[in-house]
C-alpha positions as a Markdown table, in Angstrom:
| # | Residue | x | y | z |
|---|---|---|---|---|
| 1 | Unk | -4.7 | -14.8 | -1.4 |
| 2 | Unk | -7.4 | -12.2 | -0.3 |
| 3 | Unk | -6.0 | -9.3 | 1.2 |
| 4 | Unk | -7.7 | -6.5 | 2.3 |
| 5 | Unk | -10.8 | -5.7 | 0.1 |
| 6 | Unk | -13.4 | -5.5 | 2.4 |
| 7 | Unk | -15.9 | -7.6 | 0.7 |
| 8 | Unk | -13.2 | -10.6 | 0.7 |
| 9 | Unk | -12.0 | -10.3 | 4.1 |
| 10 | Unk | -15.7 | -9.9 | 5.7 |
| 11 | Unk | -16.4 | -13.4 | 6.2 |
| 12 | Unk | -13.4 | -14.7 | 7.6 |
| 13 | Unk | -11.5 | -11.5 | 9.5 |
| 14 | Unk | -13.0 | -11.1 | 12.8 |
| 15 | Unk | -12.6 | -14.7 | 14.1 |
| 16 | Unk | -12.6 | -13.2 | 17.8 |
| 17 | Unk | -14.9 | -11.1 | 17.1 |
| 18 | Unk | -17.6 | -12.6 | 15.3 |
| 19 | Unk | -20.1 | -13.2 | 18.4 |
| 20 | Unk | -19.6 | -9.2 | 19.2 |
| 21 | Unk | -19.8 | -7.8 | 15.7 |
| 22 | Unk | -22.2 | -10.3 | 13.6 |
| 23 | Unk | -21.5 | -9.3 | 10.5 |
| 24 | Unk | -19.6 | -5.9 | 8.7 |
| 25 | Unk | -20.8 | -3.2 | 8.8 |
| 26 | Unk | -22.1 | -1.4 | 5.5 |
| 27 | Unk | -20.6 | 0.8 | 3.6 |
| 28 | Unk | -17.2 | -0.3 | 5.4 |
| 29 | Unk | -15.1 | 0.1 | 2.4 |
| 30 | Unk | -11.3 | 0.1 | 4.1 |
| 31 | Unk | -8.7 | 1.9 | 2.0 |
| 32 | Unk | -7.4 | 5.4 | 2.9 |
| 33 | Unk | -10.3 | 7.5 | 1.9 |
| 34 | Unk | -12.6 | 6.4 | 4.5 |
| 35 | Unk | -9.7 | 5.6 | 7.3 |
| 36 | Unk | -12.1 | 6.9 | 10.4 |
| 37 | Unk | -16.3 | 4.9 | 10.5 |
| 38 | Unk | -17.5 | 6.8 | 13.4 |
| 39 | Unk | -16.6 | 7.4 | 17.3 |
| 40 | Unk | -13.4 | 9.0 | 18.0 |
| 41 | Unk | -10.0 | 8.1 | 19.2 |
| 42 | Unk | -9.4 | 7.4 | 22.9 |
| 43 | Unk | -9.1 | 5.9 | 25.9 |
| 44 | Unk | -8.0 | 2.1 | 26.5 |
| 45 | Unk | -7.0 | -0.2 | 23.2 |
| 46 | Unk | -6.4 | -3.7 | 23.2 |
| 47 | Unk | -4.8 | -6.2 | 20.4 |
| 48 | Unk | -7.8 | -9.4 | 20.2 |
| 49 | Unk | -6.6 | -11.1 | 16.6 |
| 50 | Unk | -3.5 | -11.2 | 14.4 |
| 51 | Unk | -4.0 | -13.3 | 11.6 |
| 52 | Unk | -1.0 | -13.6 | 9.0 |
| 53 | Unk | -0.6 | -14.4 | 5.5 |
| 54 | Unk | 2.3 | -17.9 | 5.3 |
| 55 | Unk | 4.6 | -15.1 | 3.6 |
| 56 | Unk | 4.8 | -12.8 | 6.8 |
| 57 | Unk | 4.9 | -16.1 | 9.8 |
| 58 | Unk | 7.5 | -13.4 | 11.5 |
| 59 | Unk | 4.9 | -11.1 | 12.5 |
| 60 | Unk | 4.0 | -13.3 | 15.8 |
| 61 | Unk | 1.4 | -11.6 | 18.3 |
| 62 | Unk | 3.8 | -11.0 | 21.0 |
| 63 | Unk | 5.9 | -8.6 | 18.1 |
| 64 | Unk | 3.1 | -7.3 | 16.8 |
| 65 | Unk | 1.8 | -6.4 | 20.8 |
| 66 | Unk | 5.6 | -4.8 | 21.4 |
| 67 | Unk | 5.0 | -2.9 | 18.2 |
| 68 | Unk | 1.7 | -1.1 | 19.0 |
| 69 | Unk | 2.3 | -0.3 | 22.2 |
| 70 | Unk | 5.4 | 1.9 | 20.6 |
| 71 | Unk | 3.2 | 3.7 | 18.6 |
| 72 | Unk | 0.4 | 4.4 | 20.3 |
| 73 | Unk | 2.8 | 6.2 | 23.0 |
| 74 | Unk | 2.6 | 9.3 | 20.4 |
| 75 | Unk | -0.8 | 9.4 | 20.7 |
| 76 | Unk | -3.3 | 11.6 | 23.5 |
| 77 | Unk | -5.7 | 10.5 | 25.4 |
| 78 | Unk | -4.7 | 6.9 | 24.2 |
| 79 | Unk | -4.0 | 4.0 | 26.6 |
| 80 | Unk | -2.4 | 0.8 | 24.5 |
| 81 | Unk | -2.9 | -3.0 | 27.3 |
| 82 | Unk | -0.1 | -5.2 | 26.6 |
| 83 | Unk | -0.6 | -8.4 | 27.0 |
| 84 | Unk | 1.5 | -8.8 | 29.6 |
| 85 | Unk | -0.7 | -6.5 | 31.6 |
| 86 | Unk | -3.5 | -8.3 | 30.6 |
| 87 | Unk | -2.2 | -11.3 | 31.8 |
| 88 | Unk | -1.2 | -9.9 | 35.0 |
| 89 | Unk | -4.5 | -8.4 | 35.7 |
| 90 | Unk | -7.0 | -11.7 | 33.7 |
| 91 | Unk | -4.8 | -14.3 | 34.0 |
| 92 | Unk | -5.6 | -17.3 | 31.4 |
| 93 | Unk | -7.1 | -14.1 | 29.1 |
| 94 | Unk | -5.3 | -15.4 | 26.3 |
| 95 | Unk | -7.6 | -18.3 | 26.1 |
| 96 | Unk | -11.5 | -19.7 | 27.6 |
| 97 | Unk | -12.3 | -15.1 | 27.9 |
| 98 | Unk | -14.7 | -13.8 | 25.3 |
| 99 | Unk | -13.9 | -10.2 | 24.1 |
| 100 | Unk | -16.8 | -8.8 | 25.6 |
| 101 | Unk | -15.6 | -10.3 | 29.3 |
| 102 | Unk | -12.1 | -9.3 | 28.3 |
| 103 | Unk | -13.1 | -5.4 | 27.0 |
| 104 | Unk | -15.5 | -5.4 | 30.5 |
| 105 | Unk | -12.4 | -6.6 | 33.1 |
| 106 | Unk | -10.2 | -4.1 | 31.5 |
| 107 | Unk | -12.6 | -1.2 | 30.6 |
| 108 | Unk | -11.6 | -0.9 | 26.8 |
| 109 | Unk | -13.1 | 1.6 | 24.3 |
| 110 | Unk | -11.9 | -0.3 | 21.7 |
| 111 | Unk | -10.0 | -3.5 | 20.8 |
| 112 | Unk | -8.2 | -4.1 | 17.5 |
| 113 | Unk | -7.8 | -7.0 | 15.1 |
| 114 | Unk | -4.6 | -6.4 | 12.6 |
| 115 | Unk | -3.7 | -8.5 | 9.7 |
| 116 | Unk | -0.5 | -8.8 | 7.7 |
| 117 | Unk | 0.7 | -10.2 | 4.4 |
| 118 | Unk | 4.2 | -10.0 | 2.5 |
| 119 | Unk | 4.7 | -9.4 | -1.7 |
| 120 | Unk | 8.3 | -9.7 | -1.5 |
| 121 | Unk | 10.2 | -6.8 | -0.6 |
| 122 | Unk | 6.8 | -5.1 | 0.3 |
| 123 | Unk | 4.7 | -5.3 | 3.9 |
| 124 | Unk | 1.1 | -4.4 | 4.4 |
| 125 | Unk | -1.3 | -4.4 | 7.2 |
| 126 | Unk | -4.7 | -3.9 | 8.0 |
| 127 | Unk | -6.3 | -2.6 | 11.2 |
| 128 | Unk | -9.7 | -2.8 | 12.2 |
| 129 | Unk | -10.7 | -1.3 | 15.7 |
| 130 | Unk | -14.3 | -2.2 | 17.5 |
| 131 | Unk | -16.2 | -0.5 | 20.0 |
| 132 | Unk | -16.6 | -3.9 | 22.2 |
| 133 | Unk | -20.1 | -2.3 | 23.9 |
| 134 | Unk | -22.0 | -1.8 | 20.7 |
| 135 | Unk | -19.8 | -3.5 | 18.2 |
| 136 | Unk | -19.4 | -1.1 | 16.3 |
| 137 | Unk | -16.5 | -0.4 | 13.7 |
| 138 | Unk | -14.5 | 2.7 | 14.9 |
| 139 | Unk | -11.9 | 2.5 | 12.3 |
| 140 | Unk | -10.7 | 0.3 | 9.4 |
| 141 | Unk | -7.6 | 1.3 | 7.1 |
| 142 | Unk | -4.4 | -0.7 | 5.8 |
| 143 | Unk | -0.4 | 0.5 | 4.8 |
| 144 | Unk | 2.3 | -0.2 | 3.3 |
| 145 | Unk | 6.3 | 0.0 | 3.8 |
| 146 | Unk | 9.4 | -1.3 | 1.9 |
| 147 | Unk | 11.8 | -3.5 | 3.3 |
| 148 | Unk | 14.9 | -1.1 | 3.0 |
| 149 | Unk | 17.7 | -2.9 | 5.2 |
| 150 | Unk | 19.6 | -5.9 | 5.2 |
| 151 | Unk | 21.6 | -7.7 | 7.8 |
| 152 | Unk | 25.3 | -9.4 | 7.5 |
| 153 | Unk | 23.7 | -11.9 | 5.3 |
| 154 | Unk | 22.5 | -9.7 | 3.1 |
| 155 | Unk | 19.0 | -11.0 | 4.0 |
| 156 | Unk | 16.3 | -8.6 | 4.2 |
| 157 | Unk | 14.7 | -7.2 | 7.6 |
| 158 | Unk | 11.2 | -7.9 | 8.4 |
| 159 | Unk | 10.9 | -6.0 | 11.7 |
| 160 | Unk | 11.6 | -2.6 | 10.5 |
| 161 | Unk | 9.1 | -2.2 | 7.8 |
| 162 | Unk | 6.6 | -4.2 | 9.5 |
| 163 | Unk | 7.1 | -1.7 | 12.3 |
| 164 | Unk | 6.8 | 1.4 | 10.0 |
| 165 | Unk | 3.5 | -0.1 | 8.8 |
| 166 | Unk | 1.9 | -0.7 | 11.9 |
| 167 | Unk | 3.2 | 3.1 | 12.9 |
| 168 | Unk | 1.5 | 4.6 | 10.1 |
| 169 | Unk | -2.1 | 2.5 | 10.6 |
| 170 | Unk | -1.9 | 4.0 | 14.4 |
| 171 | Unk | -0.9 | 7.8 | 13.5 |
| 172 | Unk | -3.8 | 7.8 | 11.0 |
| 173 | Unk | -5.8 | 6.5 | 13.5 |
| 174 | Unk | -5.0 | 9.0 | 15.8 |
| 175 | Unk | -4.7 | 11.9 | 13.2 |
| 176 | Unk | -1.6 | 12.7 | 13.4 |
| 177 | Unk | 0.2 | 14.4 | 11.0 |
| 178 | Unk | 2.9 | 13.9 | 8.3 |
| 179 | Unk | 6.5 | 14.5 | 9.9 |
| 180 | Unk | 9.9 | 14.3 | 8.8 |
| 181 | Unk | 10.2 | 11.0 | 10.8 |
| 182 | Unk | 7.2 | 9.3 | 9.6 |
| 183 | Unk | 5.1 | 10.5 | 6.3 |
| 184 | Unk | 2.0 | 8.8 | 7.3 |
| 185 | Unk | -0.1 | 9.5 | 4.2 |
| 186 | Unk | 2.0 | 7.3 | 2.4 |
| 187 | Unk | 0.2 | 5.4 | -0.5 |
| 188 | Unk | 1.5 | 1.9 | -2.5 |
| 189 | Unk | 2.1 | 2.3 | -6.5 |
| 190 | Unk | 2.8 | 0.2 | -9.2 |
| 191 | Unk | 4.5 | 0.6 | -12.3 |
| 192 | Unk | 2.5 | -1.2 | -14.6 |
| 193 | Unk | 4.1 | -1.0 | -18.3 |
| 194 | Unk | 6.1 | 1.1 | -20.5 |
| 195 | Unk | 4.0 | 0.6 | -23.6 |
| 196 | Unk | 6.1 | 0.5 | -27.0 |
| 197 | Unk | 4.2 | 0.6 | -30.4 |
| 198 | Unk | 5.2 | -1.8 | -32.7 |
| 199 | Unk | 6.1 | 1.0 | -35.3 |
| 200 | Unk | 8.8 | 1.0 | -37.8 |
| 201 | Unk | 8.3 | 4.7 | -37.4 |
| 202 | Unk | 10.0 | 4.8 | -33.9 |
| 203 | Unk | 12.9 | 3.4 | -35.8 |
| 204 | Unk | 15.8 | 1.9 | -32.9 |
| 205 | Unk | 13.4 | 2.4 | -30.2 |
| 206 | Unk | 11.0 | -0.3 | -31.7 |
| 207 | Unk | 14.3 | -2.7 | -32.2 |
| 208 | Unk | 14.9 | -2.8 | -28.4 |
| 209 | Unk | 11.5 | -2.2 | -27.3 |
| 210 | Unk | 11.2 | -5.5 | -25.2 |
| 211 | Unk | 14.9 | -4.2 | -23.0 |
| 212 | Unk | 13.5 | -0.3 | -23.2 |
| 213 | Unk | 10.3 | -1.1 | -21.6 |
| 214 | Unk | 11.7 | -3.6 | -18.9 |
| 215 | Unk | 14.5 | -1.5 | -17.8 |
| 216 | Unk | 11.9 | 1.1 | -17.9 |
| 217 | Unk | 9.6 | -0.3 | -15.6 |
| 218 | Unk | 12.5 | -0.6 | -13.2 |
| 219 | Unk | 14.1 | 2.5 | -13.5 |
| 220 | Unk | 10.5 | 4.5 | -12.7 |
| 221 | Unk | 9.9 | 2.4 | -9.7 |
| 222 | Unk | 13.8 | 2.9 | -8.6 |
| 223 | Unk | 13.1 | 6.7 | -8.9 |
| 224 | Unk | 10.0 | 7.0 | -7.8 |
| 225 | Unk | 11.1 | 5.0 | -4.2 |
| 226 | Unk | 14.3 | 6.5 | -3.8 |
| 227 | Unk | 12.8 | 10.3 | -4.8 |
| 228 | Unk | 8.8 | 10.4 | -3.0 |
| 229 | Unk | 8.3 | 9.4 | 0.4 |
| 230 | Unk | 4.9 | 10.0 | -0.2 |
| 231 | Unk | 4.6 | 6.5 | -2.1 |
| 232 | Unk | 5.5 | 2.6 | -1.0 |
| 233 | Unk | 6.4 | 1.4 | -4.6 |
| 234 | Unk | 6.7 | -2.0 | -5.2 |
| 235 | Unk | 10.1 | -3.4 | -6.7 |
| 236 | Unk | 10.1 | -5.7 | -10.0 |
| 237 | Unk | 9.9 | -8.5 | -7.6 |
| 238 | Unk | 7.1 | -7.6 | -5.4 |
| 239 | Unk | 5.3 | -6.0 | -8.0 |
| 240 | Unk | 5.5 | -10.3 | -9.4 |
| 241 | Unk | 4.7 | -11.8 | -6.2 |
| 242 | Unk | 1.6 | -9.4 | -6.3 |
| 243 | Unk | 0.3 | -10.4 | -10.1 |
| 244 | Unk | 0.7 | -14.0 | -8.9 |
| 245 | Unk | -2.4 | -13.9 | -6.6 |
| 246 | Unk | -4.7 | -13.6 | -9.1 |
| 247 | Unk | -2.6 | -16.3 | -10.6 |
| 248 | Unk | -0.7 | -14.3 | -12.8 |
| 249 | Unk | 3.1 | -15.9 | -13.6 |
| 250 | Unk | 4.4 | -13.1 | -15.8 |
| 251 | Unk | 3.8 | -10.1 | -17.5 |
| 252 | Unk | 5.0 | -8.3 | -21.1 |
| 253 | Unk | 6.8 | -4.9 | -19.4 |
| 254 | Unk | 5.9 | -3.5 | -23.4 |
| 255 | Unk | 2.1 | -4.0 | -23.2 |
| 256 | Unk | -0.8 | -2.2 | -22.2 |
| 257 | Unk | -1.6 | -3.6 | -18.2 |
| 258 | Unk | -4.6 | -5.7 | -18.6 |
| 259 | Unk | -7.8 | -7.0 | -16.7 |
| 260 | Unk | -5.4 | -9.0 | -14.4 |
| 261 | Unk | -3.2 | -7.1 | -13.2 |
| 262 | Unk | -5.4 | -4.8 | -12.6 |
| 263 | Unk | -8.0 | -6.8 | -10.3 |
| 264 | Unk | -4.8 | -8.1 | -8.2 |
| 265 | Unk | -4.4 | -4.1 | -7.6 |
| 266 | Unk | -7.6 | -3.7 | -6.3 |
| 267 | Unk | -8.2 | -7.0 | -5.1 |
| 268 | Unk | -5.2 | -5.5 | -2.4 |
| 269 | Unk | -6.7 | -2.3 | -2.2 |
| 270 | Unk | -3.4 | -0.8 | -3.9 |
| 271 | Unk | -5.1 | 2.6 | -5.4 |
| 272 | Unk | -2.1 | 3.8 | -7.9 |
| 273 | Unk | -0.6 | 2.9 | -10.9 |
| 274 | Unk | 1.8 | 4.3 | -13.3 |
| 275 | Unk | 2.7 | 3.8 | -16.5 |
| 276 | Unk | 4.1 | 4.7 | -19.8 |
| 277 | Unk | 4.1 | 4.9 | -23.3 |
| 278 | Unk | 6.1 | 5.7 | -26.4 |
| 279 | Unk | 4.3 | 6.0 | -29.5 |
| 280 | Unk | 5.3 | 7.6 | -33.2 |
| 281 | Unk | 4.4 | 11.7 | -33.1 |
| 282 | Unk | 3.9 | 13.8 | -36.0 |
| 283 | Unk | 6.9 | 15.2 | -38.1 |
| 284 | Unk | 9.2 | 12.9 | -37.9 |
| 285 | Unk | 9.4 | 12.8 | -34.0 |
| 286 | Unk | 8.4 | 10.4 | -31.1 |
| 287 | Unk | 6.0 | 11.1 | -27.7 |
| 288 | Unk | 6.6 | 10.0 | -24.6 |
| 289 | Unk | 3.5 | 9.9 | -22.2 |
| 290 | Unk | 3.7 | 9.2 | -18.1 |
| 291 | Unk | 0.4 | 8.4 | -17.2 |
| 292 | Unk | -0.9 | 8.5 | -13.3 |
| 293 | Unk | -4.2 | 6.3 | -12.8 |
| 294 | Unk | -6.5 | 5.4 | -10.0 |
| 295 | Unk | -7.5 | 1.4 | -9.8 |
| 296 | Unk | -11.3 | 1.5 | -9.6 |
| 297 | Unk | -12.2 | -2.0 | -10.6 |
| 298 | Unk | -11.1 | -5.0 | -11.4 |
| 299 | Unk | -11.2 | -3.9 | -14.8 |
| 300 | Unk | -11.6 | -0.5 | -14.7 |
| 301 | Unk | -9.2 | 2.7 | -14.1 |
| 302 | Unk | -9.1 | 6.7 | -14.2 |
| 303 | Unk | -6.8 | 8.8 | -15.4 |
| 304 | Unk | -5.5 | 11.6 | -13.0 |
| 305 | Unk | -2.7 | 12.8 | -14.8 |
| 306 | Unk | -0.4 | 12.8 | -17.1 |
| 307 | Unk | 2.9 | 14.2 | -18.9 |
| 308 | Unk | 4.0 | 14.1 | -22.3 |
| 309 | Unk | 6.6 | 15.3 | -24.9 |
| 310 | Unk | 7.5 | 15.2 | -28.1 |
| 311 | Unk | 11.0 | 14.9 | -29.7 |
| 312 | Unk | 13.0 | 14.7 | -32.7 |
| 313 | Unk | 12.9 | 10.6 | -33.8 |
| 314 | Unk | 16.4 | 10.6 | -35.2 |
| 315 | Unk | 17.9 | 12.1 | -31.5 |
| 316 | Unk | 17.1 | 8.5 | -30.7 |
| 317 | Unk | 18.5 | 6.6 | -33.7 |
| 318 | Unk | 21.9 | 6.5 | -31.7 |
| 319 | Unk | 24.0 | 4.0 | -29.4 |
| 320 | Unk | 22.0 | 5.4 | -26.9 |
| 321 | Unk | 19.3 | 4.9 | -27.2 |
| 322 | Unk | 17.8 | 3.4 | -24.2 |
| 323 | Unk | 19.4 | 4.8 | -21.8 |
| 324 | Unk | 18.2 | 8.3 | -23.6 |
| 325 | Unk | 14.7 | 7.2 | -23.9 |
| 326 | Unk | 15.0 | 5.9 | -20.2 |
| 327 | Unk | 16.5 | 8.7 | -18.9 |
| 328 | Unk | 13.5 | 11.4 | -20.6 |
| 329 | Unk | 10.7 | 9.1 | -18.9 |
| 330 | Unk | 12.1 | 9.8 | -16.3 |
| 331 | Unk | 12.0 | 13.5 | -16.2 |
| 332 | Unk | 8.2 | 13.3 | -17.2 |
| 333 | Unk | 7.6 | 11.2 | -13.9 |
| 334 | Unk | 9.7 | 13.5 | -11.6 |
| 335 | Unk | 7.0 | 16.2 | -12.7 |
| 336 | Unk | 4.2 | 14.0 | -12.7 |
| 337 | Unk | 4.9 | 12.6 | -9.6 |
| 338 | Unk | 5.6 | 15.7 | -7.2 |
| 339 | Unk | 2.3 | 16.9 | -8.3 |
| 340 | Unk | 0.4 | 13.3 | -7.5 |
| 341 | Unk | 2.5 | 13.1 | -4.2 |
| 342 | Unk | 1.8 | 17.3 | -3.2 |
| 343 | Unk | -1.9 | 15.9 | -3.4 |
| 344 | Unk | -1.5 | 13.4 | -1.3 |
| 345 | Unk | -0.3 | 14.9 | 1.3 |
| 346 | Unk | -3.2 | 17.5 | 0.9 |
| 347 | Unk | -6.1 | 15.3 | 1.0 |
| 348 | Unk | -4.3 | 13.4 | 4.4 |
| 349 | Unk | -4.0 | 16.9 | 5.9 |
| 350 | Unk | -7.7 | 17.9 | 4.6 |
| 351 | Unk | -9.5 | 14.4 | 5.9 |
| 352 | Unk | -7.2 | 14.7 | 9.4 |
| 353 | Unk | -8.7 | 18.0 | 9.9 |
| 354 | Unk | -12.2 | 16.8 | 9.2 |
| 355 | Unk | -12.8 | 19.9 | 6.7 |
């Protein structure tokens, strides 16, 4: 399934809209370092499409109309139309009234089109708003959340986190800032691989290399979720359901992320990955790297950062020894990661500003 890269979604996203916009605009790029295309935020807003992905069926129009009308009460100058007062005011808009008819009856500056899809215990949407006069694109971005509670059943809750989602697409859209209720900069990650050389040299850590690196992988997403806000990390099983639309089934935890997994990350427009690696050092001893990287391709990446250290190979020849090599990953990411999530908060604050 297609997500949100905007050269996938172009020909089939505005199904409303597609007699008032034509065709997307250049240079539209989505993702959230080009959130804002031009005009400014204000006056009245309308909901015209929802389309969602089978995996998210719960997030019905009428929901998804409840939901933005919530949020955009936090923002100035901003006047959200339900569609009950649509109704009330056009009645039979819901069907036989072109967007440009509906945008003229109810003087909108802008009507929306949202999209949402579902990667197990991860939600994402993507919002596109339109000037209805000139057709123009006003504002295109997409987020993330984490489904975090659970009912009697034990079965996870849609609304929330679909909610938090939607929250976050609006307070961008309105500039608003990171708070302590809502910390709207929030970016999706991946862990991608704790990478174990096949070294005799590494001595017990090469024995359990297959259990180090898969209880890795989930003990850096655990910590990275529970420990930065300022990322919407996907689970063991999310991070799955995601590799499988590019077909992927399953992955080694212990070897270098390849081509694939990487084109489902930015086939999804998800900019961040981590990873790992522990390879044979010099004198007797063993490094540990935490890598930070940028998806810029489907088969490409950069580097942004990194942490490393060295220790003594034998503190590691013990009963141990995964929870020890585990546990000092773990201490590079917690350093790795409050710088990586102090810059995104920066670069949200710096683009809100407009400096």
């Amino acid at each position: 399934m297609a997500f949100f890269r905007q050269d996938i979604i172009c020909s089939f996203f505005f199904l409303t809209l597609v007699p008032l916009v034509g065709s997307c605009a250049a240079g539209d790029s989505g993702g959230s370092d080009g959130k804002e295309e031009g005009g400014s935020v204000g006056g009245r807003v309308a909901l015209v499409e929802v389309l969602s992905h089978d995996s998210a069926k719960a997030a019905q129009p009428t929901i998804l109309d409840g939901m933005l009308r919530q949020a955009f009460d936090s923002i100035p100058d901003v006047s959200y139309v339900t569609f009950s007062e649509r109704g009330t005011k056009i009645p039979g808009s819901d069907s036989g009234v072109s967007v440009a008819d509906l945008a003229k009856q109810l003087d909108l500056a802008q009507v929306l089109s949202i999209r949402v899809a579902r990667f197990g215990s991860v939600v994402g949407a993507d919002l596109r708003s339109v000037e209805p006069a000139s057709g123009k694109l006003l504002f295109h971005d997409r987020a993330f959340s984490f489904i975090r509670y659970r009912d009697q059943e034990d079965n996870l809750l849609f609304g929330p986190a679909l909610y938090e989602a939607v929250e976050r697409l609006v307070w961008r859209m309105g500039k608003r800032p990171d708070s302590e209720h809502l910390v709207v900069s929030a970016e999706p990650l991946v862990v991608g691989s704790v990478v174990i050389a096949r070294d005799p040299a590494l001595g017990k850590i090469e024995k359990d290399r297959v259990e180090i690196s898969k209880n890795g992988v989930r003990a850096l997403g655990d910590f990275a979720r529970v420990s930065f806000p300022e990322f919407v990390v996907f689970d063991y099983e999310s991070r799955s359901r995601l590799y499988e639309t590019v077909g992927l089934a399953a992955v080694e935890d212990h070897e270098p992320v390849g081509n694939l997994e990487r084109s489902a990350l930015f086939k999804l427009d998800i900019p961040y990955m981590l990873s790992a690696s522990i390879t044979p050092g010099t004198n007797d001893s063993v490094r540990f790297r935490v890598e930070f990287y940028r998806v810029t391709g489907n088969q490409s990446d950069t580097l942004l950062d990194f942490e490393e250290q060295q220790m003594e190979i034998k503190l590691f020849n013990t009963a141990t020894t995964e929870r020890d090599a585990v546990g000092l990953l773990l201490e590079l990411a917690k350093n790795l990661l409050t710088r990586q999530a102090g810059d995104i908060r920066s670069r949200y604050a710096t683009n809100r500003l407009g400096a």
